[in-house]
Every structure is written in structure tokens, then in C-alpha cells.
N, C-alpha and C positions, 0 to 999 in steps of 0.2 A: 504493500500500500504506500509505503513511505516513496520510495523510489519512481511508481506511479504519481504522486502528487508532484516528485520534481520533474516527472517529464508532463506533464500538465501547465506548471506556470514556464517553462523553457518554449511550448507550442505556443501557448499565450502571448510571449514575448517576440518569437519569432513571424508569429502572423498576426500580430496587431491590425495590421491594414485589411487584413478583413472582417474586421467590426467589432462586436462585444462575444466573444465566445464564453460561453456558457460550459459550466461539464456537469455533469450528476454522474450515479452509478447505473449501471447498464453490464449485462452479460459478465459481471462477474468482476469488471475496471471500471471505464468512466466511460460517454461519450463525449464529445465535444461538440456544439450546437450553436449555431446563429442564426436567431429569430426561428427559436425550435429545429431548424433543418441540422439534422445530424449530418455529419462532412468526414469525420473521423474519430477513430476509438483510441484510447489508452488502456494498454493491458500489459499486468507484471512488469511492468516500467517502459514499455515499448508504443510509440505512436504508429499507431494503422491509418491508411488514407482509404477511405470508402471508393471504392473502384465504380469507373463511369467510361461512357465510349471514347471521350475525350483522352483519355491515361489511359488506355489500356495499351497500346503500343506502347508508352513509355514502360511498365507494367513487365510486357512480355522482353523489351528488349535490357533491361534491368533486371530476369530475374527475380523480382521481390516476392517475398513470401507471402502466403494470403494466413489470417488470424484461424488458426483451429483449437475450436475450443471442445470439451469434451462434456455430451449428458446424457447422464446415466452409464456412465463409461463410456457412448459412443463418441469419437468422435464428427466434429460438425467445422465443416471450414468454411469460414463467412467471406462474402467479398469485400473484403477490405488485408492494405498491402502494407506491409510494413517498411519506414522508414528506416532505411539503413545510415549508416556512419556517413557513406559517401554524400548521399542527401542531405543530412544537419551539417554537411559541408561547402553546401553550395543554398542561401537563405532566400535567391530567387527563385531559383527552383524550387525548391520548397511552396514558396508562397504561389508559384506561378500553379503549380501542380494541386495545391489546395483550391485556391479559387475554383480549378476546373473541377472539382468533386463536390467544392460549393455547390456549384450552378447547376451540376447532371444532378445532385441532391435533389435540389429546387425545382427543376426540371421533373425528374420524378414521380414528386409531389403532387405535383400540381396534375400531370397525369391520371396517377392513384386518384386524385379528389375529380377530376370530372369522369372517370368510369364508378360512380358508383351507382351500386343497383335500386331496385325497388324497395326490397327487404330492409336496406341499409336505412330509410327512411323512418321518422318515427311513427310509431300505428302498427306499420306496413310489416305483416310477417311473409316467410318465404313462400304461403300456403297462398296469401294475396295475391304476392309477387305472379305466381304461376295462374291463378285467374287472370288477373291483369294483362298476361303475355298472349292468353290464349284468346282473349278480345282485341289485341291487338297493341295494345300498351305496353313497352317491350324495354323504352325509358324514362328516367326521372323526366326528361325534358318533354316526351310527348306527353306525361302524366301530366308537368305545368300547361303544356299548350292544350290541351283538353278542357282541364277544368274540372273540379270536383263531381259537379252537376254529370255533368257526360260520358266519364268512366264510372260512375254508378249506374247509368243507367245501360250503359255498354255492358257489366256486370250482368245486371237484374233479368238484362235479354235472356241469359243461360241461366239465371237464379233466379226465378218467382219470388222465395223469400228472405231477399236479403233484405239487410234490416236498416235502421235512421244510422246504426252506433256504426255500419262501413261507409255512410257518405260523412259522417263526422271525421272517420281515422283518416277519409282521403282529402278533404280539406286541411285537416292538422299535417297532415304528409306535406302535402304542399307547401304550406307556411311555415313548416321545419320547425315543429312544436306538437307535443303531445296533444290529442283531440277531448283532453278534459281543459286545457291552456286555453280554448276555441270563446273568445269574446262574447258572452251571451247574446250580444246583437245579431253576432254570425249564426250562432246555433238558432236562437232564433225563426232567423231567413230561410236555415235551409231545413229546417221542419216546417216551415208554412211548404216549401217548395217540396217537398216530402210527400203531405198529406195531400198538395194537390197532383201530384205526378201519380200516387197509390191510389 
């Protein structure tokens, strides 16, 4: 641990210039993070660089070891590359080579967050999820562009008795909040709209 915290403010000092990096613990070391995007790990006193398309040539023609860490006895080798001696030798490269694990970080991310699904939504279980697809509603976005009103009633077409509490969960879906969260005014609306659609 000790020797992990000195290579933790030594990273800190050396990549200053890319913003306020964060660390907590994570798999067992630290990770290190700005603005939440984890970029690279600290383990048993060794800094790993999160591998991205951008590095991966530097990567393959350097060599560098990937983090295996081991559970339950197995082990498990994560994509991230260890800084070697010759690296903390050279503090552009270094920094030049974090930034780019920044960004495919960031990059990433931001991927992961507009692939998410139905289910991911609140309300919305994966049971929904597979109604929803089988009417034709297949993402969050055609979910937004429909409208509460119009995938219930896209629904109701194969379900006689669906009920007020799934056009509640798909309006809270929408609005990215639980459908007890649902503004009485809204609930409201859409049980007048309810009682006159049934």
C-alpha cells in the first residue's frame, strides 16, 4: 500500500496537465480518474495505463505488460499496461500517452451511455423490455419519440389487460425517474387519458 501511494502522488505530479486526478480503491490498488473517467490503475506500487486504439501500437511495439490480477485463484488480465522504467523516463510521453487513454476513456463512455437499453431504464424490466421490442420499440430513443401514450397503447394491441401502473412506468421511463416520482398533475392526465382510451 505504502509504495502504491508513492506511485500515486509521483503520477499526480507527472500528469498534472491533465486536470485534477482523483484515485480511490478499485480491484484491489487505486484507480486514477478525471471527472470520474478512469484513464489508469495503481497496483502493488506499479502505474497501468488503460489501453485504447490510440496506444495500442505503442503497447504492442513496447512490449508492456497488461495488469493480471487473480479471483478466486483464477487469474484475470485486465486491459491496462504497465509503465515501465523507460517511460517514467521520458515525462512527454508519458503524459502524451495518458491523455490518449484519457480520451478513448471518455470516448468509451460516452458510447456505453448512449447504447443503453430498455430495461436499463427506471420502471422498465427486461420482461417490458421484450414487449416493447416485439411492438416494435426496440430503443430508448424510439421509446422518447413515441410517447408514453403510444407505446401503451402499441402494448394493449397484444395485451387486452394491461393496466394504468404500465403507462405510469413508461412515462417515468421517459422522464428518467421512478413512476411513483410522476407529478400528480401528470398522473392525473394520463388516467383521465386512460379511462377514456379503456
Amino acid at each position: 500500500m505504502y509504495h502504491s501511494k508513492i506511485k500515486i502522488a509521483q503520477a499526480k505530479q507527472e500528469l498534472i496537465e491533465l486536470g485534477n486526478i482523483d484515485s480511490r480503491s478499485q480491484f484491489g490498488g487505486y484507480s486514477l480518474s478525471i471527472d470520474k473517467v478512469v484513464f489508469a490503475l495503481v497496483s502493488e506500487g506499479e502505474l497501468y495505463l488503460r489501453a485504447c486504439e490510440q496506444v495500442k501500437p505503442y503497447l504492442i511495439e513496447h512490449d508492456m505488460q497488461p495488469l493480471c490480477l487473480k479471483k478466486r485463484g483464477i487469474p484475470i488480465i485486465l486491459d491496462y499496461y504497465r509503465v515501465d522504467s523507460e517511460l517514467w523516463k521520458s515525462p512527454g510521453q508519458l503524459l502524451t500517452l495518458s491523455q490518449l487513454c484519457l480520451e478513448g476513456a471518455r470516448q468509451q463512455r460516452a458510447l456505453d451511455s448512449s447504447n443503453i437499453r430498455l430495461k436499463d431504464l427506471p420502471n422498465l424490466s427486461i420482461r417490458i423490455e421484450h414487449q416493447l421490442r416485439r411492438v416494435g420499440i426496440d430503443t430508448v430513443e424510439r421509446l422518447k419519440q413515441e410517447g408514453a401514450k403510444a407505446c401503451w397503447l402499441r402494448l394493449r394491441a397484444s395485451n387486452t389487460n394491461l393496466s394504468l401502473n404500465v403507462l405510469y412506468a413508461l412515462e417515468g421511463a421517459i422522464r428518467g425517474h421512478h413512476c411513483q416520482a410522476l407529478p400528480q398533475s401528470v398522473k392525473d392526465e394520463l388516467f383521465c387519458w386512460y379511462c377514456q382510451t379503456v
